[in-house]
VEXVEX-431403 format. One record per atom (N, C-alpha, C, O): residue number from 1; atom name; x, y, z. Coordinates in Angstrom, 1 decimal, always signed. Layout:
num/atomo/x/y/z
NUM/CA/X/Y/Z
...
This chain:
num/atomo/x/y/z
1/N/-40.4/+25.2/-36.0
1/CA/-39.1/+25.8/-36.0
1/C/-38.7/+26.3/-34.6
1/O/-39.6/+26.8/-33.9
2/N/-37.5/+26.1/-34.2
2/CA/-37.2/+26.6/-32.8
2/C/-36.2/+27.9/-32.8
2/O/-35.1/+28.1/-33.4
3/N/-36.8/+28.6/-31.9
3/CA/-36.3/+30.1/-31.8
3/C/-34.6/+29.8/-31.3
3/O/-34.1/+29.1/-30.5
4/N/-34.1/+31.1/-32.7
4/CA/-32.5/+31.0/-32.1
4/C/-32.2/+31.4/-30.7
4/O/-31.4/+30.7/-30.2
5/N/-32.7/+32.3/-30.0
5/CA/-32.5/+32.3/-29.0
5/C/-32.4/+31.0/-27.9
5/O/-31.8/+31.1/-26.8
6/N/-33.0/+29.7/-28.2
6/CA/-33.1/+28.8/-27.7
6/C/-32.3/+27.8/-27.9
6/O/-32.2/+26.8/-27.1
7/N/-31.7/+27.8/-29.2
7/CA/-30.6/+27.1/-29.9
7/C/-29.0/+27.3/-29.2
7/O/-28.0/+26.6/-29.0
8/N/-29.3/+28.9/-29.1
8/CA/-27.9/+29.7/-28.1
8/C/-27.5/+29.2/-27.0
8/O/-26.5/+28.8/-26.6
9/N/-29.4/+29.4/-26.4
9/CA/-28.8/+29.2/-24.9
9/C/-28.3/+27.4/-24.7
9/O/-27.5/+27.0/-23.9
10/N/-29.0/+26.7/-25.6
10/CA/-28.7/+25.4/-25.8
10/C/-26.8/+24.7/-26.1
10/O/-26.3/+23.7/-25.8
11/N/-26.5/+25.7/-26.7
11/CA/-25.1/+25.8/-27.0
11/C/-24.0/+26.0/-25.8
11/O/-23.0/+25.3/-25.6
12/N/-24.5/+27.2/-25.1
12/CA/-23.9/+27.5/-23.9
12/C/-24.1/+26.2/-22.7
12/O/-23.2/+25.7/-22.0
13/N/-25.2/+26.0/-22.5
13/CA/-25.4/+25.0/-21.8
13/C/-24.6/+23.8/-21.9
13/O/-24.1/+23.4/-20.9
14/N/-24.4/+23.2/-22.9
14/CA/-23.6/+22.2/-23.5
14/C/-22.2/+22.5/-23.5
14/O/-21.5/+21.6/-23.4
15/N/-21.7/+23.7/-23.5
15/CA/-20.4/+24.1/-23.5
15/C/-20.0/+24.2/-21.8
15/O/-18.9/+23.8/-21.5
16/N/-20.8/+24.5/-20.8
16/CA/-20.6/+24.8/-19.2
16/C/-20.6/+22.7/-18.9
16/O/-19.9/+22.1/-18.0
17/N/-21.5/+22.1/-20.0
17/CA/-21.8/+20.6/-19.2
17/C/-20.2/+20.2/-19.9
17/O/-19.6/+19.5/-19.1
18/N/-19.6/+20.5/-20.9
18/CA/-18.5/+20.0/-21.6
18/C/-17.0/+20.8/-20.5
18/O/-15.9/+20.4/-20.6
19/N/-17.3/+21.4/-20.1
19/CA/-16.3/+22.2/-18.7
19/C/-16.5/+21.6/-17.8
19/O/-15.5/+21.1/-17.3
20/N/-17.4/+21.3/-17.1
20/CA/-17.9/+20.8/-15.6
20/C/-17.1/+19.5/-16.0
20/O/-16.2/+19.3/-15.2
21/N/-17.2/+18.6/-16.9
21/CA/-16.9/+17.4/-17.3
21/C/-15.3/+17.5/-17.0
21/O/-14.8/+17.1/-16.0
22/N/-14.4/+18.1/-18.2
22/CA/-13.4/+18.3/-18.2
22/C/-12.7/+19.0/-16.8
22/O/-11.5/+18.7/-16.6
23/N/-13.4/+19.7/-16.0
23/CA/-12.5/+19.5/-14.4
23/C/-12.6/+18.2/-13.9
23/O/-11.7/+17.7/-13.3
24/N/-13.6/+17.6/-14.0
24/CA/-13.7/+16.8/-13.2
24/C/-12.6/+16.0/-13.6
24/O/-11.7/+15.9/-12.8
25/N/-12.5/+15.3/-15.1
25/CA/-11.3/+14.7/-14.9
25/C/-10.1/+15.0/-14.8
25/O/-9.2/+14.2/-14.6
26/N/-10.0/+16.1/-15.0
26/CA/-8.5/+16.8/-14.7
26/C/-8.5/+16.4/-13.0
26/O/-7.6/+15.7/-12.6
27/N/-9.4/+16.8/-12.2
27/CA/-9.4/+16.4/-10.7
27/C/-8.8/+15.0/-10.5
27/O/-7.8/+14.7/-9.8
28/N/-9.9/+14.0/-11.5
28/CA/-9.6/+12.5/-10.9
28/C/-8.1/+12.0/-11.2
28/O/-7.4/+11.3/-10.4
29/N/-7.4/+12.8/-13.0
29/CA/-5.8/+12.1/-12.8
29/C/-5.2/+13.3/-11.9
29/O/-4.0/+13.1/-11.8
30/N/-5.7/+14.5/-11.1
30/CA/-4.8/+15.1/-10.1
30/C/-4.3/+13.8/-8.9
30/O/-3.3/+13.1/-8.7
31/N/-5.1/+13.9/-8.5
31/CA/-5.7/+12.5/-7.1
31/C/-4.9/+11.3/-7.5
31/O/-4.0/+11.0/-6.7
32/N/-5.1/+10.8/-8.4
32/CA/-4.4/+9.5/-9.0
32/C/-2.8/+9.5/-8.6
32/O/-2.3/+8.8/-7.7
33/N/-2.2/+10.6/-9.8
33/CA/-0.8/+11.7/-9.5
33/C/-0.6/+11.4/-8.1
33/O/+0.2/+10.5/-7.6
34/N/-1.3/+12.1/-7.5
34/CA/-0.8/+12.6/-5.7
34/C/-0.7/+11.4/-5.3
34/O/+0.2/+11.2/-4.4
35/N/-1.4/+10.3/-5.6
35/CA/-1.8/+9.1/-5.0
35/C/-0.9/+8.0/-5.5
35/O/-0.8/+7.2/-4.6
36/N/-0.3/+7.7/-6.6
36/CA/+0.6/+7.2/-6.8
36/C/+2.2/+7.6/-6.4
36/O/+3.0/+6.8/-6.0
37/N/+2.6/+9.2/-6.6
37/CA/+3.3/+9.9/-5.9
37/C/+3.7/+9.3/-4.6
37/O/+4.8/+8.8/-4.5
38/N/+3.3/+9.2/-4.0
38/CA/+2.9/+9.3/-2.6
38/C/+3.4/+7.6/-2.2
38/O/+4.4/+7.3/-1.5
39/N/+2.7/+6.8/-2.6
39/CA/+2.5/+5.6/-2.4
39/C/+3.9/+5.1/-3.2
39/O/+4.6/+4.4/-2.4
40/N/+4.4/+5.3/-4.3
40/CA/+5.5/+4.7/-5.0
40/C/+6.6/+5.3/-4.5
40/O/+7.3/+4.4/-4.3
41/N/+7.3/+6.7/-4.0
41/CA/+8.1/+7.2/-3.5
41/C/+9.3/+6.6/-3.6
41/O/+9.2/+5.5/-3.1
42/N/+10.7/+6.6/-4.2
42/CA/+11.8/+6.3/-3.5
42/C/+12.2/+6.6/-2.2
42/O/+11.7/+7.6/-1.6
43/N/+13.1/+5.5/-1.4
43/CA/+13.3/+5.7/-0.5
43/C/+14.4/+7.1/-0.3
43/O/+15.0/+7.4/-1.3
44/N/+14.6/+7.7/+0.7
44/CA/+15.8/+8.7/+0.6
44/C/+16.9/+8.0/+0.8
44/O/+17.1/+7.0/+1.3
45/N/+18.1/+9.2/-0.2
45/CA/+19.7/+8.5/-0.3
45/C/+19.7/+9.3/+1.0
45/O/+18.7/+9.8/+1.5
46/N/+21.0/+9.5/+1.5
46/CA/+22.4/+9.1/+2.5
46/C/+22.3/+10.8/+2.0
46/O/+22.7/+11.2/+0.9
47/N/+21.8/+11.5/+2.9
47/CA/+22.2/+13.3/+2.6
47/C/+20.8/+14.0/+2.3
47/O/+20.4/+15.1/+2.8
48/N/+20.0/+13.2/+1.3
48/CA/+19.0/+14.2/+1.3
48/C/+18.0/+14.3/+2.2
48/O/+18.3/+14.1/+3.3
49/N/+16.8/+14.5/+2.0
49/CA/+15.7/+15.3/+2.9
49/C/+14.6/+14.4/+2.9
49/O/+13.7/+14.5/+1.9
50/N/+14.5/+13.6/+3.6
50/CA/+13.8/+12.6/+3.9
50/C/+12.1/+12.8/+3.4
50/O/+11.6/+13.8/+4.0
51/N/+11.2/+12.2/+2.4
51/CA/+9.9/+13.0/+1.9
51/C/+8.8/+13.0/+3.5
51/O/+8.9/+12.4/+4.6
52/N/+7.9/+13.9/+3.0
52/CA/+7.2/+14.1/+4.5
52/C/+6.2/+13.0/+4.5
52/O/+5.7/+12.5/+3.4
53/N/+5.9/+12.7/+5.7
53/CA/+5.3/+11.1/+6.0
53/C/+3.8/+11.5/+5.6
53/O/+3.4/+12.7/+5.9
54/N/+2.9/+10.7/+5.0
54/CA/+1.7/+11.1/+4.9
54/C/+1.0/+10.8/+6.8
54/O/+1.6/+10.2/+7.7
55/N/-0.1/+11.2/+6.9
55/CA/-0.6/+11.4/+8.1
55/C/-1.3/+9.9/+8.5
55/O/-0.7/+9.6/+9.5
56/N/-2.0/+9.2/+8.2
56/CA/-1.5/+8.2/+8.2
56/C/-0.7/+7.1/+8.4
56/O/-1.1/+6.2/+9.1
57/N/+1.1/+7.2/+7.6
57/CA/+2.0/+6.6/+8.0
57/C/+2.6/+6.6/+9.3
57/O/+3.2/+5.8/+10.0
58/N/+2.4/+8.5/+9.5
58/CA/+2.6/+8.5/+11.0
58/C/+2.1/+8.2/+12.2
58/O/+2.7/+8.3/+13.3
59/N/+0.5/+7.6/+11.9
59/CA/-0.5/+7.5/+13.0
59/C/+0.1/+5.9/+12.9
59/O/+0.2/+5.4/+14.1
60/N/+0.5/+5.0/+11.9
60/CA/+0.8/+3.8/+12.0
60/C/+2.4/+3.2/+12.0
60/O/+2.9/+2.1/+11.7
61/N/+3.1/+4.5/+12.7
61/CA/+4.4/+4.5/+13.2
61/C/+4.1/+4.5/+14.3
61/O/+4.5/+3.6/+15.0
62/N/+3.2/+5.7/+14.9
62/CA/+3.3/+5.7/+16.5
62/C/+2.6/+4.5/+17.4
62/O/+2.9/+4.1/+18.5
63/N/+1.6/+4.0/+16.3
63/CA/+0.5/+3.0/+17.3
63/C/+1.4/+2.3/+18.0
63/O/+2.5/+2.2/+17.7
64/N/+0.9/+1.8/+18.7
64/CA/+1.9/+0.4/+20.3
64/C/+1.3/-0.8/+19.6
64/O/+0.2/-1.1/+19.4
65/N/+2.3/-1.4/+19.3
65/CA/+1.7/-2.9/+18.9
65/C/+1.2/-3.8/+19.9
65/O/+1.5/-3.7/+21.1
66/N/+0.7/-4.6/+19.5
66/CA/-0.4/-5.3/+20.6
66/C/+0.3/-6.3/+21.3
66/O/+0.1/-7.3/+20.6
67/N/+0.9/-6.6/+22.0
67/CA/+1.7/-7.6/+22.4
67/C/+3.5/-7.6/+22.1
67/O/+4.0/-6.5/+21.7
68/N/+4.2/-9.2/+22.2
68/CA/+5.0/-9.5/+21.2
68/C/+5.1/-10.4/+20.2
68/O/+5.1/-11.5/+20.8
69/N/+5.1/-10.8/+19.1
69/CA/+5.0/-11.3/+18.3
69/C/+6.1/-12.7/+18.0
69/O/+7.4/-12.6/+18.0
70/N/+5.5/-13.6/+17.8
70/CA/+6.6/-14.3/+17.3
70/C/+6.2/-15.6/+16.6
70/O/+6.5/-16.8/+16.9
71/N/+5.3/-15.3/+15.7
71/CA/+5.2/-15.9/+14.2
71/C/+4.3/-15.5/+13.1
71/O/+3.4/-14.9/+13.5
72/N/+4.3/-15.5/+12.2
72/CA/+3.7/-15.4/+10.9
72/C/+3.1/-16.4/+10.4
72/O/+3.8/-17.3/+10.2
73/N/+1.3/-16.4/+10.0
73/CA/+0.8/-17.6/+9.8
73/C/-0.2/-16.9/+8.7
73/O/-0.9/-15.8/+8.7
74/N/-0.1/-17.8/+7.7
74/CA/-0.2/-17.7/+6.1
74/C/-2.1/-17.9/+6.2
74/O/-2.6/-18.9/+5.6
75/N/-2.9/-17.2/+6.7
75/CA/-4.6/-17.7/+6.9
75/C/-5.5/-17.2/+5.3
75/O/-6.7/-17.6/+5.2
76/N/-4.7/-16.3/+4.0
76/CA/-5.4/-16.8/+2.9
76/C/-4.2/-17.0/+1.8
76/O/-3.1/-16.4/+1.7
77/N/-4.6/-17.7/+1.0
77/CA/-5.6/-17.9/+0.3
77/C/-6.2/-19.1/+1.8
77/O/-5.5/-19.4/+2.7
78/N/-7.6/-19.6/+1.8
78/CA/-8.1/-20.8/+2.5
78/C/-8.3/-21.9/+2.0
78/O/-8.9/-22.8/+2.6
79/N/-7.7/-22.1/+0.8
79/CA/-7.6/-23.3/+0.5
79/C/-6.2/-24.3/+0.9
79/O/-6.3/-25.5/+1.2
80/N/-5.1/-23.5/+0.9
80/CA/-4.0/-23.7/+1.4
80/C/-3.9/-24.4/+2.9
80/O/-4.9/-23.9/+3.4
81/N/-3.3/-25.3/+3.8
81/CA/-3.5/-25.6/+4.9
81/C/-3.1/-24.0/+5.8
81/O/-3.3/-22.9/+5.2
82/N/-2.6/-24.2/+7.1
82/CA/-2.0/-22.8/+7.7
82/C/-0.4/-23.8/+8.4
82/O/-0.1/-24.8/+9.1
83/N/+0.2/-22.4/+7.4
83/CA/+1.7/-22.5/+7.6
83/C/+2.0/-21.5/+8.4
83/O/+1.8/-20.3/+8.1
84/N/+2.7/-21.9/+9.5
84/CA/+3.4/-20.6/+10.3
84/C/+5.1/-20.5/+10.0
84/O/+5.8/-21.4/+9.5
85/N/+5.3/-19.5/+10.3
85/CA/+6.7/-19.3/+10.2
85/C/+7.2/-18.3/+11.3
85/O/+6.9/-17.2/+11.5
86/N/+8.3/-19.1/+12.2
86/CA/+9.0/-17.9/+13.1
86/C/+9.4/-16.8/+12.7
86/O/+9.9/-16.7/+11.6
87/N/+9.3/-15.6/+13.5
87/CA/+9.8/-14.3/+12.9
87/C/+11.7/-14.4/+13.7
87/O/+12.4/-14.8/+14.7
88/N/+11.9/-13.8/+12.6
88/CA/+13.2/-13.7/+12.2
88/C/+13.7/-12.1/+11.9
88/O/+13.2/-11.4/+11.0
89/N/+15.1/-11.8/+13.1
89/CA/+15.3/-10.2/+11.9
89/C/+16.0/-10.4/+10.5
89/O/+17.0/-11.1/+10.3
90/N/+15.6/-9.9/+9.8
90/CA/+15.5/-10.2/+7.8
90/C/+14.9/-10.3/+7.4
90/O/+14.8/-9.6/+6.4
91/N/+13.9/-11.5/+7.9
91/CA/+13.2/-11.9/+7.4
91/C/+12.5/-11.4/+5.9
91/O/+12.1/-10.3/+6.0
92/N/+12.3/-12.2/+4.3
92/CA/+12.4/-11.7/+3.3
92/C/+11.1/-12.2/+3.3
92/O/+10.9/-13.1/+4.1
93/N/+10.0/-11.7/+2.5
93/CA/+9.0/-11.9/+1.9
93/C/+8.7/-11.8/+0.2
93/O/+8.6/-10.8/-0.4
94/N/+8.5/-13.4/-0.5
94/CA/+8.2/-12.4/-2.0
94/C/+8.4/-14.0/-2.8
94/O/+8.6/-15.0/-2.2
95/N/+8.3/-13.8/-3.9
95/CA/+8.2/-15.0/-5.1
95/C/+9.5/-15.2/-5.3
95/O/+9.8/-16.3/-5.9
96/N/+10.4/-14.5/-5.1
96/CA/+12.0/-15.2/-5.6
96/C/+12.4/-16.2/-4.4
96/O/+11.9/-16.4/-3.2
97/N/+13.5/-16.7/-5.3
97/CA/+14.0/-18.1/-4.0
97/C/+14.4/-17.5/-3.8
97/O/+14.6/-18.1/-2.8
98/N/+15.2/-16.5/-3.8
98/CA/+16.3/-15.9/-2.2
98/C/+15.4/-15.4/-1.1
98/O/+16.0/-15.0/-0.1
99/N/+14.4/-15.4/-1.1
99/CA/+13.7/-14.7/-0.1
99/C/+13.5/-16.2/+0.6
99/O/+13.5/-17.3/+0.2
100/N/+13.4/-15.5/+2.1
100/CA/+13.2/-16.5/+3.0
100/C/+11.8/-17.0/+3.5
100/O/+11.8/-17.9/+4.4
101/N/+10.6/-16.5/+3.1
101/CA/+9.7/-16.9/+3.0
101/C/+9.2/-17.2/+1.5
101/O/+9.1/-16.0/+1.1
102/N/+8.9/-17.9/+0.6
102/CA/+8.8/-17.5/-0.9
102/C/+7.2/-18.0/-0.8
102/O/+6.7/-19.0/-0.2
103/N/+6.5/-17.1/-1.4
103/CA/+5.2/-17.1/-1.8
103/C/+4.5/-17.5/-3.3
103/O/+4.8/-16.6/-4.1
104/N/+4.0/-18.2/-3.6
104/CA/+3.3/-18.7/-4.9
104/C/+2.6/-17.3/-5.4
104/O/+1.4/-17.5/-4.9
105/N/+2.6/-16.3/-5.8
105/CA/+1.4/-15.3/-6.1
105/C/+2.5/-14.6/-7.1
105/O/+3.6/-14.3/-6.8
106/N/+1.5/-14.3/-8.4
106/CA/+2.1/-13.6/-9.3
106/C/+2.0/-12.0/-9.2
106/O/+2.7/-11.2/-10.0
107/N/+0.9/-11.5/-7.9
107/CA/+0.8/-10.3/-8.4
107/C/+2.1/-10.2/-7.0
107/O/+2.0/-9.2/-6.3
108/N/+3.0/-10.9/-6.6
108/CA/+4.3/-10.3/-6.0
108/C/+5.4/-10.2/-6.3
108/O/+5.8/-11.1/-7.0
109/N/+6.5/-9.1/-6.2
109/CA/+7.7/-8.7/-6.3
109/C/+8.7/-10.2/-5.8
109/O/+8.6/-11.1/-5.0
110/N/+9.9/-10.0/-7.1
110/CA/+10.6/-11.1/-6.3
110/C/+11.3/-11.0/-4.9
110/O/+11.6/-12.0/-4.2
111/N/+11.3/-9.9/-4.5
111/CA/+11.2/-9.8/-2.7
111/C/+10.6/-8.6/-2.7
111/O/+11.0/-7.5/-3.0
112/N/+9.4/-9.0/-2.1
112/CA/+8.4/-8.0/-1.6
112/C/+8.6/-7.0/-0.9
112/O/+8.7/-5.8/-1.3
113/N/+8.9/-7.6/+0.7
113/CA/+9.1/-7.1/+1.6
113/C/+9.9/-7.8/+2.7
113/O/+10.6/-8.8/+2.5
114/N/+9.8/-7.2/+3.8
114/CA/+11.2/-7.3/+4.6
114/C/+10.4/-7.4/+6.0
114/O/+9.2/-6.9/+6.3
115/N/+11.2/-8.0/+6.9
115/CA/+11.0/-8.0/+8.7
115/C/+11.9/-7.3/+9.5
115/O/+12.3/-8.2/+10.3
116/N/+12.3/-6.4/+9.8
116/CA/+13.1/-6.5/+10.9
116/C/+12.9/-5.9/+12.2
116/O/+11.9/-5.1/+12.4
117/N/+13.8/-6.3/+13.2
117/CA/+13.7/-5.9/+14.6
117/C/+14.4/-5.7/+15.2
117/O/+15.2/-6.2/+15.8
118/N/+13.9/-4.3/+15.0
118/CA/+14.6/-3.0/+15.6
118/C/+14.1/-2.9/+16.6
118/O/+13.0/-3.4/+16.8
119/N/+15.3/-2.1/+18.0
119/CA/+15.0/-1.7/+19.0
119/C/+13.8/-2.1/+19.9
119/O/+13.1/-1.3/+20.5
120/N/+13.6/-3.6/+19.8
120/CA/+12.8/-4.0/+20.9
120/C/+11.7/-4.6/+20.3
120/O/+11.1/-5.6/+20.7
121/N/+11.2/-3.7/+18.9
121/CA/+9.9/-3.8/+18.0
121/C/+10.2/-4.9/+16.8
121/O/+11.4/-5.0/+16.5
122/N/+9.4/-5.8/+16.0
122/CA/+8.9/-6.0/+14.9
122/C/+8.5/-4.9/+13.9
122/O/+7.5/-4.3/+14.3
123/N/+8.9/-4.4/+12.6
123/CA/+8.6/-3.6/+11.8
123/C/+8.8/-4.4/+10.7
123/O/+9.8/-5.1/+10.4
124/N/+7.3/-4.0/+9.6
124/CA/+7.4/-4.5/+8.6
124/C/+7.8/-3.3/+7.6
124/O/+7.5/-2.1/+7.7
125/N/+8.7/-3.8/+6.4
125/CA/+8.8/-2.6/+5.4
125/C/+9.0/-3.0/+3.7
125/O/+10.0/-3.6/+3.1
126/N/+7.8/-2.4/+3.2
126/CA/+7.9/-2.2/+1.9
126/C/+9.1/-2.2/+1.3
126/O/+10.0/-1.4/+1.7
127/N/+9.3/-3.1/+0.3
127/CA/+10.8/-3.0/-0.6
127/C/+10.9/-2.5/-1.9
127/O/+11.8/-2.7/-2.7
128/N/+9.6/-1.4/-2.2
128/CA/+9.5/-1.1/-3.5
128/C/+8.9/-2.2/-4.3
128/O/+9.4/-2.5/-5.3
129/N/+7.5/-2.9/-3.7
129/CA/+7.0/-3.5/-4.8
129/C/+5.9/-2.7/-5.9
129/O/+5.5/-1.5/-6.0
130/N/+5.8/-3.9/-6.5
130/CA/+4.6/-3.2/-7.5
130/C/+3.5/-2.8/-7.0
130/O/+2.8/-1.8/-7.2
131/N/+3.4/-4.0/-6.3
131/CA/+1.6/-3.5/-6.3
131/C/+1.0/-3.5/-4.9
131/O/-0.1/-3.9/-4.7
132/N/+2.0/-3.0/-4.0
132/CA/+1.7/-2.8/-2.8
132/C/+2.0/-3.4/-1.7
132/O/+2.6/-4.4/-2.0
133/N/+1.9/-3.3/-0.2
133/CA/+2.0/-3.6/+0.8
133/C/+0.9/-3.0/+1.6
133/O/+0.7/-1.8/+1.7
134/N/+0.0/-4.0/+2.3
134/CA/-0.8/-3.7/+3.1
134/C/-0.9/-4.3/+4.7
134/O/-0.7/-5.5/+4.8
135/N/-1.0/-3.7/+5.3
135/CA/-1.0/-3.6/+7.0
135/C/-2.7/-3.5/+7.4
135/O/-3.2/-2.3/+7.2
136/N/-3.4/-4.3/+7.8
136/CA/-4.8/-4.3/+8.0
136/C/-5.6/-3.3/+7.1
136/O/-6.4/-2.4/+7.4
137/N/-5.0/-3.9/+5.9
137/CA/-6.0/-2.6/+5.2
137/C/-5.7/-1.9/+4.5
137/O/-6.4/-1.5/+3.6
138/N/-4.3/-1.5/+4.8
138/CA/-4.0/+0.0/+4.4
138/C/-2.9/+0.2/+4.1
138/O/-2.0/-0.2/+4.9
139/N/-2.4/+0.7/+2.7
139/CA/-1.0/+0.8/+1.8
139/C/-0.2/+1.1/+2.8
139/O/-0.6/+2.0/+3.7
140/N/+1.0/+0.4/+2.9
140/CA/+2.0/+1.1/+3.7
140/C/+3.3/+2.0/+3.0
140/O/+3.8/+1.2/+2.1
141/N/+4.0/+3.1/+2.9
141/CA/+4.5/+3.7/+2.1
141/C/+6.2/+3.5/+2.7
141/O/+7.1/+3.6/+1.9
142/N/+6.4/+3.2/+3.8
142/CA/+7.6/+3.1/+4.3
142/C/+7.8/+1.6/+5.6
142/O/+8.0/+0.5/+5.3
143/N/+7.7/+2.1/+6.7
143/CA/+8.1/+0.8/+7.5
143/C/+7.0/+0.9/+8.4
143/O/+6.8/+2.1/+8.6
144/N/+5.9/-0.2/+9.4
144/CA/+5.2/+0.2/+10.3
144/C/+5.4/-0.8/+11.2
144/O/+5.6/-2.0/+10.9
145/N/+5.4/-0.2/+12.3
145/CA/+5.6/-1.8/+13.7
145/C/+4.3/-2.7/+13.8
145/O/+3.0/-2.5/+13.8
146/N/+5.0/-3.9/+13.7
146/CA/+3.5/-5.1/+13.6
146/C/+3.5/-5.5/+15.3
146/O/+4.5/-5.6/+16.0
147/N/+2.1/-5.7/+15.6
147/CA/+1.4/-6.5/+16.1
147/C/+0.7/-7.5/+16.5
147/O/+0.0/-7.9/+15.5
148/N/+0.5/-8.3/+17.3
148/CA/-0.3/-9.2/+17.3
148/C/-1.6/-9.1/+16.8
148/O/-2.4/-8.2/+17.2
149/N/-1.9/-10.0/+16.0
149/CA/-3.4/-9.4/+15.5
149/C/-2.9/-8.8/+14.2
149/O/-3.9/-8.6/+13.4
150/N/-2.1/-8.5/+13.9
150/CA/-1.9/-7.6/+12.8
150/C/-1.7/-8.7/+11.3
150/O/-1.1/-9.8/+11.2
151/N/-2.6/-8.0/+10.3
151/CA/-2.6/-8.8/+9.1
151/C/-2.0/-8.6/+7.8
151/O/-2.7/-7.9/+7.1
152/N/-1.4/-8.7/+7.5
152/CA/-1.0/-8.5/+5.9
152/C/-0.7/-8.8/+4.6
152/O/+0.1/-9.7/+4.2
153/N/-1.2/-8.0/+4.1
153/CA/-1.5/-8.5/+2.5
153/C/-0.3/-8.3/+1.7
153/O/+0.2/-7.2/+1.7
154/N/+0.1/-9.3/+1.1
154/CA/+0.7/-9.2/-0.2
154/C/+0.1/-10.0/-1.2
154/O/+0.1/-11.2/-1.1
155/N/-0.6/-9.0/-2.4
155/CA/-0.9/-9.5/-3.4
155/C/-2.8/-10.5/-2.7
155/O/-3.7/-10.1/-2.0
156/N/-2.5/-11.6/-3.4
156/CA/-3.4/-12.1/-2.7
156/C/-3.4/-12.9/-1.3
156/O/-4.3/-13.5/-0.8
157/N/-2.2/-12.8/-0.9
157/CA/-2.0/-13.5/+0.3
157/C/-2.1/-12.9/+1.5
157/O/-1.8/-11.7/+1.4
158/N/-2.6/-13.6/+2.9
158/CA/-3.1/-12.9/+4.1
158/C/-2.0/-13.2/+4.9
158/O/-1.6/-14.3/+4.5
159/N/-1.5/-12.8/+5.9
159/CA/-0.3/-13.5/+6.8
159/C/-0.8/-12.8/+8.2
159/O/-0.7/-11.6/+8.4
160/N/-1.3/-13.5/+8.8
160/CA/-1.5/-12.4/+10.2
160/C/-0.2/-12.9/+11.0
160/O/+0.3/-14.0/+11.1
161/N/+0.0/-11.9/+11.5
161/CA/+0.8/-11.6/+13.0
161/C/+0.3/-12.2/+14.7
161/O/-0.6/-11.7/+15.4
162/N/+1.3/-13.8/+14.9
162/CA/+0.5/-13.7/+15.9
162/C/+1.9/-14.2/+16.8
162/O/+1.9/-14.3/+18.0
């Protein structure tokens, strides 16, 4: 027979492992929240207060792009040959035919994303797709100036900047 006293403390223990548990996931959909937040954002209307740039977006606003650029060449999927395409200001990226580059890939928006060239620069900018825009790696939340060398994903497709 096992002493109540050991049944208790057995209870409480089980009760602190059933709390430790429950922060934790309260923590993980915090994170998720912030992280989705953050990443999905509308853009600002005409009057309001523009959201504050994650730290990040800013370090990949300020960087100097490596060169000038003046084409886009399609290096995955690798089964595909390599298609280049002149950059262009408008330039549309995404699975619908009005876009001016149209991409075979289901996980893209019917216009993904966008080119243009502002003030001297190439900048790429998210159009509110679903499932992201990436810049060597890394979600883009608003617009970042491209590079030579610079790669980016939509969906499963690689397009570097050369």
């Amino acid at each position: 027979m096992v002493p109540e006293q050991l049944l208790t403390l057995l209870k409480i223990c089980l009760l602190i492992l059933l709390y430790l548990f429950f922060l934790r996931v309260l923590r993980v959909v915090w994170v998720e929240v912030a992280r989705v937040d953050t990443a999905g954002a509308a853009p600002a209307t005409v009057g309001s207060a523009e959201p504050k740039a994650s730290r990040r977006d800013r370090k990949q606003r300020r960087r100097e792009p490596r060169g000038d650029p003046s084409a886009l060449v399609i290096v995955q999927p690798a089964t595909e040959p390599l298609t280049a395409y002149a950059l262009a200001d408008g330039l549309t990226l995404g699975r619908g035919t009005q876009c001016s580059i149209v991409l075979n890939d289901s996980f893209l928006s019917g216009t993904h994303a966008r080119i243009v060239h502002l003030d001297g620069q190439w900048t790429l900018e998210d159009l509110g797709s679903t499932n992201g825009t990436f810049v060597n790696g890394a979600a883009i939340g608003g617009s970042v100036l491209l590079g030579i060398g610079d790669q980016i994903q939509l969906g499963g497709i690689v397009i570097e900047v050369r």
